[in-house]
Backbone as JSON Lines, residues from 0, in Angstrom:
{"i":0,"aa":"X","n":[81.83,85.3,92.32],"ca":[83.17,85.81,92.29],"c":[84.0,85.15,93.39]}
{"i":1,"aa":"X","n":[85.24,84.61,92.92],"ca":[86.06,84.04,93.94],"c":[86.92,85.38,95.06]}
{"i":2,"aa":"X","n":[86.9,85.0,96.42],"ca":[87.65,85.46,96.77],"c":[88.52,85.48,97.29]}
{"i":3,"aa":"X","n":[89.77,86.18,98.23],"ca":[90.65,85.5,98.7],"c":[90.63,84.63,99.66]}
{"i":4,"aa":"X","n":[89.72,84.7,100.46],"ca":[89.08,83.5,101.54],"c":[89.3,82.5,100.54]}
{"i":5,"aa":"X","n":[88.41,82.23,99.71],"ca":[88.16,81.29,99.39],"c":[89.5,80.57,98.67]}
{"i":6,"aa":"X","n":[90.34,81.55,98.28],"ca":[91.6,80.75,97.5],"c":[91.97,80.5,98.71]}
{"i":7,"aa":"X","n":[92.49,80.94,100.05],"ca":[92.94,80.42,101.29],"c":[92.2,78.86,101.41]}
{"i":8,"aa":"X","n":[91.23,78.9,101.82],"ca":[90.43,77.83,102.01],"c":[91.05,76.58,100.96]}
{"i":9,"aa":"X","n":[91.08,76.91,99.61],"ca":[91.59,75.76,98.83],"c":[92.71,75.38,99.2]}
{"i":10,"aa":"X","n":[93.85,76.33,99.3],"ca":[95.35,76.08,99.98],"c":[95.42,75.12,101.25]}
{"i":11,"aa":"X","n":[94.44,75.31,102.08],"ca":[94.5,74.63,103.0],"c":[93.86,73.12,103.29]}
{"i":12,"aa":"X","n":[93.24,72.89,101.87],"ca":[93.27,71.54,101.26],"c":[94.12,70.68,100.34]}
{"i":13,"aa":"X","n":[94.92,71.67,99.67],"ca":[95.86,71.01,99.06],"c":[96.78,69.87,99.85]}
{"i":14,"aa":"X","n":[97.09,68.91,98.82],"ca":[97.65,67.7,99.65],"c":[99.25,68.26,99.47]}
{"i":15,"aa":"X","n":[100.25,67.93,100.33],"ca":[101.48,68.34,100.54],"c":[102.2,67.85,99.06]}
{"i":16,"aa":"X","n":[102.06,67.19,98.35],"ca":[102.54,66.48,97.36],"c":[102.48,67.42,96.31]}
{"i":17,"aa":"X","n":[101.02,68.16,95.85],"ca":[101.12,69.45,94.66],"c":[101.01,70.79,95.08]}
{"i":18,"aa":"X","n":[101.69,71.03,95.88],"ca":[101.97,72.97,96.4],"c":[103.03,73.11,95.28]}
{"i":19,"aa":"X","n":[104.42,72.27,95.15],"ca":[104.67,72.89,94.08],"c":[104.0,73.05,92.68]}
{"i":20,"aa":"X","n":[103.56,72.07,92.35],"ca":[103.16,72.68,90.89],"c":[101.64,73.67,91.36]}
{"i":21,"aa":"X","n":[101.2,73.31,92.24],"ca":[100.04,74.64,92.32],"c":[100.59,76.16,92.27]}
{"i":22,"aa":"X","n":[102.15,76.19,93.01],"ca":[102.88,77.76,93.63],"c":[102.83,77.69,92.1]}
{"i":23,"aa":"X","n":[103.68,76.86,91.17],"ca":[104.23,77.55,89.79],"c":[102.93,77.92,89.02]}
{"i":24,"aa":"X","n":[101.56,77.4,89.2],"ca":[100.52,77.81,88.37],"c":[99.91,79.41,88.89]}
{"i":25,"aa":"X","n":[100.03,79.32,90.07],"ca":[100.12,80.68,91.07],"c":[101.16,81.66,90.8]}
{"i":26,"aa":"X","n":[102.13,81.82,90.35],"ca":[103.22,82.8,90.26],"c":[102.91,83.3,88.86]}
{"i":27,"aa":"X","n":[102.37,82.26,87.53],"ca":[101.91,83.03,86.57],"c":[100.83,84.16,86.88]}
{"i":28,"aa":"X","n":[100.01,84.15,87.35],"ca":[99.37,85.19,87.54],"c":[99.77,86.27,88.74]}
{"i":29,"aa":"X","n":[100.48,86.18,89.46],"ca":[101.04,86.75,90.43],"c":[102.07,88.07,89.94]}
{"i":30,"aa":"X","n":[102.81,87.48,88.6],"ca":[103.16,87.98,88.42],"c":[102.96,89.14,87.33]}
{"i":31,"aa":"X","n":[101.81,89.07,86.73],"ca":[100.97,90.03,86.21],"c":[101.02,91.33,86.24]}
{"i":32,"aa":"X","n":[100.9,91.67,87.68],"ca":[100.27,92.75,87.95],"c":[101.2,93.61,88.79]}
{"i":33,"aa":"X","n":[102.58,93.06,89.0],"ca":[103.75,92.89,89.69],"c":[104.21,95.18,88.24]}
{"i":34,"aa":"X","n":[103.84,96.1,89.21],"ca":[104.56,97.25,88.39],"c":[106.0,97.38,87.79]}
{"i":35,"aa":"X","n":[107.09,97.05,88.99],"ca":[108.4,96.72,88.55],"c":[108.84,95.47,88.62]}
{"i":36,"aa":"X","n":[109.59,95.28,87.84],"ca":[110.88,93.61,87.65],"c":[111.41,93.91,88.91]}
{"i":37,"aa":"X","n":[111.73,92.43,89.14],"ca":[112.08,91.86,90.69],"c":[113.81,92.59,90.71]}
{"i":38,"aa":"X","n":[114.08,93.16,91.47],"ca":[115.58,93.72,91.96],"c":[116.89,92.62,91.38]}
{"i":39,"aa":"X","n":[117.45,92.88,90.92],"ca":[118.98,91.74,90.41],"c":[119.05,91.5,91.8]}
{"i":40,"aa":"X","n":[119.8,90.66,91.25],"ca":[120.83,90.21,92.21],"c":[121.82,90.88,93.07]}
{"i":41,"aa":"X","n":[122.46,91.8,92.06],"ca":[123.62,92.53,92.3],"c":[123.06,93.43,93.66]}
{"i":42,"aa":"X","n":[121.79,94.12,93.65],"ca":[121.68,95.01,94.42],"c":[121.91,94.62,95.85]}
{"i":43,"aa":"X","n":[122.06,95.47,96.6],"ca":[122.71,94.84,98.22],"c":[123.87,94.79,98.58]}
{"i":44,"aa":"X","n":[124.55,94.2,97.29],"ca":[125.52,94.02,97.44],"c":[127.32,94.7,97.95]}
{"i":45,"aa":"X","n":[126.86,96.18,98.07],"ca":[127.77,96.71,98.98],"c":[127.23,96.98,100.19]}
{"i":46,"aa":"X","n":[126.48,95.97,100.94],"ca":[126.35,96.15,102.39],"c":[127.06,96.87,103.45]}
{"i":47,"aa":"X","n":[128.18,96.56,103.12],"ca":[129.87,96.77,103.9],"c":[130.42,97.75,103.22]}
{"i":48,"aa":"X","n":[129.47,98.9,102.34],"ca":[130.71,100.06,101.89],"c":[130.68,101.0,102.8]}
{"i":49,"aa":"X","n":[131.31,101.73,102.8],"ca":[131.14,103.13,103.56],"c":[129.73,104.2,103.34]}
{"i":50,"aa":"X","n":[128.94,104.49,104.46],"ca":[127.7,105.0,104.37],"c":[128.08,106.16,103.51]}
{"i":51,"aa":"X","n":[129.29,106.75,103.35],"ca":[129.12,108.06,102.13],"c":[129.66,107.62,100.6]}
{"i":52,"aa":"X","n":[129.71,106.57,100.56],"ca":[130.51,106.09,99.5],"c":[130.05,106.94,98.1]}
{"i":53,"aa":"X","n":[128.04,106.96,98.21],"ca":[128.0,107.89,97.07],"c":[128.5,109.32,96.74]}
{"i":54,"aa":"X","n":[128.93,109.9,97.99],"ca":[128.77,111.27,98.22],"c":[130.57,111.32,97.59]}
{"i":55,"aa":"X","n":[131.39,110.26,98.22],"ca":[132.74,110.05,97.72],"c":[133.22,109.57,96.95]}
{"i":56,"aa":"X","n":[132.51,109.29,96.09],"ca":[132.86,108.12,95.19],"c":[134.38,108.25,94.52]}
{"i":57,"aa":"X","n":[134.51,109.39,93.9],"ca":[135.85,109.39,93.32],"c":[136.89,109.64,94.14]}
{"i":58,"aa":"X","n":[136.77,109.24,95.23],"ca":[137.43,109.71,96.33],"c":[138.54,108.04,96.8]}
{"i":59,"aa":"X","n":[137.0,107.66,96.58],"ca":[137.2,106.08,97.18],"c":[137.65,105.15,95.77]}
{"i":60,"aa":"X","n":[137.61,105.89,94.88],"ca":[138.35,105.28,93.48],"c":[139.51,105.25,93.35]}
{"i":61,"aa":"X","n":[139.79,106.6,93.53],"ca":[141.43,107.12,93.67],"c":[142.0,106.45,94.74]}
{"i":62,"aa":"X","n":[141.34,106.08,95.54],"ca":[142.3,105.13,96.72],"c":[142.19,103.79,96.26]}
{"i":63,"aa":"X","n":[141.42,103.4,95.16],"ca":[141.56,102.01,95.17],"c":[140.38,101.12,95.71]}
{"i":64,"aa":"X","n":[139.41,101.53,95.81],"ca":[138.39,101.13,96.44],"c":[138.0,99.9,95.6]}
{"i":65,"aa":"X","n":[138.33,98.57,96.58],"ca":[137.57,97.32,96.24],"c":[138.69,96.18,95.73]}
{"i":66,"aa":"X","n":[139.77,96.8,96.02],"ca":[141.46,96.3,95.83],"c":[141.11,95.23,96.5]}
């Protein structure tokens, strides 16, 4: 049985030239076992709102929020 040592160990023979196509043969199975889909994009993306924004929301509508 392989283990993760041992996939380490191979990594650290790989020649600098095929890490990429080794990562892309690596991410198929990586991503397998992965429970949820990777987060959009979008999320994060009100970094800069106001910490109650959920609590206000129609608050911050009615003013125009994002004018």
């Amino acid at each position: 049985m392989t283990t993760r040592d041992d996939l380490y160990r191979l990594v650290d023979q790989l020649r600098p030239e095929t890490l990429d196509e080794v990562a892309a043969a690596l991410r198929q199975y990586a991503r397998a076992g992965v429970a949820e889909p990777p987060y959009p994009r979008s999320v994060g993306i009100l970094t800069e709102a106001p910490a109650d924004l959920s609590s206000h929301v129609d608050d911050y509508l009615a003013e125009g929020f994002g004018r």
